[in-house]
Residue frames as qw, qx, qy, qz and C-alpha x, y, z in Angstrom:
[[0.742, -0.140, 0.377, -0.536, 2.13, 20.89, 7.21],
 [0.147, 0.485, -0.832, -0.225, 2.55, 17.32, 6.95],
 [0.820, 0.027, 0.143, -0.554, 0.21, 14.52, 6.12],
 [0.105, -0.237, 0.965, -0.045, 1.19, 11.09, 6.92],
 [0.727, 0.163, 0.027, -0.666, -0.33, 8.18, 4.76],
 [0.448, -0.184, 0.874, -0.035, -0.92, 4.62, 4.90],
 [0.677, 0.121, 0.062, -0.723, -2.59, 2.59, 2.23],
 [0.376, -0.297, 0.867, -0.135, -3.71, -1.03, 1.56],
 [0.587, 0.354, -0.347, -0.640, -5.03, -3.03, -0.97],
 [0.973, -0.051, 0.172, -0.146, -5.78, -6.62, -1.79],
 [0.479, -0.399, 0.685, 0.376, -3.37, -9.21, -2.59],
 [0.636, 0.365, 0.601, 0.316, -4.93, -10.13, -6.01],
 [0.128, -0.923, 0.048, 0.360, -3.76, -6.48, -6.58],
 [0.665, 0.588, -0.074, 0.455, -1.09, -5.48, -9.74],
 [0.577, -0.590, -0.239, 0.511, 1.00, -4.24, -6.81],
 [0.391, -0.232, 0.259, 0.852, 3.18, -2.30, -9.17],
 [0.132, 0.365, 0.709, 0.589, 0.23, -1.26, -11.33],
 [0.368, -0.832, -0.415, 0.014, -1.44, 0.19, -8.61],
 [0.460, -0.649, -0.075, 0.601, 1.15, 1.79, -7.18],
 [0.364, 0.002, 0.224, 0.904, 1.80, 3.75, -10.46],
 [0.071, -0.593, -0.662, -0.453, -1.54, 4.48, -10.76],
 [0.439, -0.782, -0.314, 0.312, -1.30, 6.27, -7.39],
 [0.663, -0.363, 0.140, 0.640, 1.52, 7.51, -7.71],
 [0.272, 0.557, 0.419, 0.663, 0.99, 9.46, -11.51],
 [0.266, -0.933, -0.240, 0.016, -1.00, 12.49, -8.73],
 [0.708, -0.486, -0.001, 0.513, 2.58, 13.10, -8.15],
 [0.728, 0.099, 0.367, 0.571, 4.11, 13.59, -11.28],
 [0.269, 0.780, 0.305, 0.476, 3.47, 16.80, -11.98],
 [0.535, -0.841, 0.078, 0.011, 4.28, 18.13, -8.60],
 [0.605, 0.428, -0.542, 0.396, 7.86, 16.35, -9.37],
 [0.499, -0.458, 0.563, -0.474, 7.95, 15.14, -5.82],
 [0.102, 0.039, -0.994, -0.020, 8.29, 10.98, -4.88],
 [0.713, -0.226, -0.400, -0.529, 5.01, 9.43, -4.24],
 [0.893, -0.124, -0.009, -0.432, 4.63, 6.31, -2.25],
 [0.255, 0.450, -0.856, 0.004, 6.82, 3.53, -1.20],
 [0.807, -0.077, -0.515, -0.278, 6.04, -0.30, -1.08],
 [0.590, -0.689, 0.339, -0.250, 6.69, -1.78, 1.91],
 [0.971, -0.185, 0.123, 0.085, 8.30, -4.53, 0.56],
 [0.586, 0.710, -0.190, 0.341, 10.92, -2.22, -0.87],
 [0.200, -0.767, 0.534, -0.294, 12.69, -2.36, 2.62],
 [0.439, 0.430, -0.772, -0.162, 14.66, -4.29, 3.66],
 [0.792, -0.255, -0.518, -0.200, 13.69, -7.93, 5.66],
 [0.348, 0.393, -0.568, 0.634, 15.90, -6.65, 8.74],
 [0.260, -0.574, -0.766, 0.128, 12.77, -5.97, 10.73],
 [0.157, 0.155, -0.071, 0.973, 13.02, -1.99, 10.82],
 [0.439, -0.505, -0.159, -0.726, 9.35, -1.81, 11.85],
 [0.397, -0.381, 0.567, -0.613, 9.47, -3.78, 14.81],
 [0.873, -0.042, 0.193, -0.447, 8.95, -7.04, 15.73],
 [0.122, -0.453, 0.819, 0.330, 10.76, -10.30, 14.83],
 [0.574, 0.275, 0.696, 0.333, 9.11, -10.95, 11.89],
 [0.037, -0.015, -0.221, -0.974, 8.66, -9.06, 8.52],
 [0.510, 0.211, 0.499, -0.668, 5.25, -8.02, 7.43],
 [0.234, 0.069, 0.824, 0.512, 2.66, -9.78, 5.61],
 [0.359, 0.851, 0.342, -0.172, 0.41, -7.33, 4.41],
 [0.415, 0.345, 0.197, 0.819, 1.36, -4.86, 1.22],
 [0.053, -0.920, -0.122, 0.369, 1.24, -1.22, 2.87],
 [0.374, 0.518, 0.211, 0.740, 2.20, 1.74, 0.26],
 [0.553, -0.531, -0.235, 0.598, 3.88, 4.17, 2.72],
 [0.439, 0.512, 0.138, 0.725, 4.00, 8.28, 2.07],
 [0.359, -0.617, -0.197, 0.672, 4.80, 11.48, 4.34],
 [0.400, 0.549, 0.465, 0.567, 3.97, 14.64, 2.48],
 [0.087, -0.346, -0.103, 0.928, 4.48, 18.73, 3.04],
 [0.365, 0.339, 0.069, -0.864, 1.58, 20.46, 2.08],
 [0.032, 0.149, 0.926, 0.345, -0.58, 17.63, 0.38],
 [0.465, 0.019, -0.018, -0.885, -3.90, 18.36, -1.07],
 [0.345, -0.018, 0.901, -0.262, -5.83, 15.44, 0.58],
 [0.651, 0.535, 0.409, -0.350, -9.31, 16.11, -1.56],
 [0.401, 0.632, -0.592, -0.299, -7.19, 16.49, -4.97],
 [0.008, -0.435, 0.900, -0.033, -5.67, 13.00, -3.82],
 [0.528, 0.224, 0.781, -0.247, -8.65, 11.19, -2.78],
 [0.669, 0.631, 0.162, -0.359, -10.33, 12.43, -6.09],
 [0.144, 0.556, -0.791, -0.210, -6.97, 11.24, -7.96],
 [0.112, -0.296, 0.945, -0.085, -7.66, 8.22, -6.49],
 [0.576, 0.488, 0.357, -0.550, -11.54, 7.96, -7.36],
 [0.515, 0.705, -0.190, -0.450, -10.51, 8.71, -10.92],
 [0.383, 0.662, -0.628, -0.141, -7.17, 7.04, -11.49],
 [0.279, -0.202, 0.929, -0.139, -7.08, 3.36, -8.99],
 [0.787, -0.093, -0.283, -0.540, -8.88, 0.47, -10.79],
 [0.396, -0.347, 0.778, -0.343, -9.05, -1.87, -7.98],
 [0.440, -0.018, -0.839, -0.319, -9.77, -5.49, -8.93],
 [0.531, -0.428, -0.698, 0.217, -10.77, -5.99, -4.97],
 [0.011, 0.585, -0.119, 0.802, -12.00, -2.54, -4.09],
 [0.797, -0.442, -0.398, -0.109, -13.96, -4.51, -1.15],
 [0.782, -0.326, -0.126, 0.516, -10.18, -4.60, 0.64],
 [0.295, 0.629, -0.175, 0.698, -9.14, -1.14, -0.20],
 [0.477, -0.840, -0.199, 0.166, -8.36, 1.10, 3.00],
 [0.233, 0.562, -0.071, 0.790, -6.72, 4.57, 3.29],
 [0.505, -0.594, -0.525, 0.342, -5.25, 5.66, 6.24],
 [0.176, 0.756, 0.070, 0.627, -4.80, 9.51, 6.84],
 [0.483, -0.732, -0.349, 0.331, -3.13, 11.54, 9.48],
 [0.115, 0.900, -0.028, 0.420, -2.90, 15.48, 9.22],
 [0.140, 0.439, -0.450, 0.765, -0.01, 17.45, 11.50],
 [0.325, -0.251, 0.554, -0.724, -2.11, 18.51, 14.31],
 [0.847, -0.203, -0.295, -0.393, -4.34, 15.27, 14.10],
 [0.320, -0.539, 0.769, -0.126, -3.56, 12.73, 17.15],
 [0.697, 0.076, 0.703, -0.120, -5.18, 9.72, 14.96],
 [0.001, -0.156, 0.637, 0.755, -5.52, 8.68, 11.51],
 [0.803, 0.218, 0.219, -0.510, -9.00, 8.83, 10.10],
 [0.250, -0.058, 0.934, 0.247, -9.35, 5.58, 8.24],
 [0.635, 0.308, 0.088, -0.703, -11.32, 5.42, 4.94],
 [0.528, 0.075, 0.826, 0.183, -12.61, 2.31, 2.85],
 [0.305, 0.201, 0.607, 0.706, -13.22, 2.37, -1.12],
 [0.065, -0.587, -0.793, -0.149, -17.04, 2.83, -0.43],
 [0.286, -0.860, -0.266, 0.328, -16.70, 5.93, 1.83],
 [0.302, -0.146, 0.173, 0.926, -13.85, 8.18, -0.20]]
């Protein structure tokens, strides 16, 4: 089963600081985590003819424990601007992504 995830954070955000912090849920699993969006390349691969300017942290997972993750992320993200957090989530058989904000994990 595969759980496709979006997430988003402020700009006044350690981009890279955050993203290990996410990312650490992994490490034991020895599996990748996350990727930054700005780690592609400026070519326009998502569409459109311009790049983007938001930071989205991009991840596609086989058998992810979603409540393990949110509580990872409870425990392990200090957010300078939790105000701007937002986690998107879409399960296999789901035809939308639920969207949560800091306040509501």
């Amino acid at each position: 089963m595969v759980t496709n995830i979006i997430v988003h954070w402020g700009c006044l955000e350690d981009h890279e600081k955050r993203l290990k912090e996410v990312n650490s849920f992994f490490h034991d699993e020895c599996r990748p985590g996350f990727v930054y969006s700005n780690a592609f390349p400026d070519t326009g691969w998502y569409g459109g003819g311009k790049c983007l300017e938001t930071d989205l942290f991009i991840g596609a997972f086989n058998h992810l424990d979603v409540v393990a993750l949110i509580e990872h992320l409870k425990t392990h993200l200090h957010l300078v601007e939790p105000i701007v957090f937002q986690l998107f989530i879409q399960e296999q058989d789901d035809e939308k992504f639920s969207v949560f904000e800091w306040q509501n994990l």
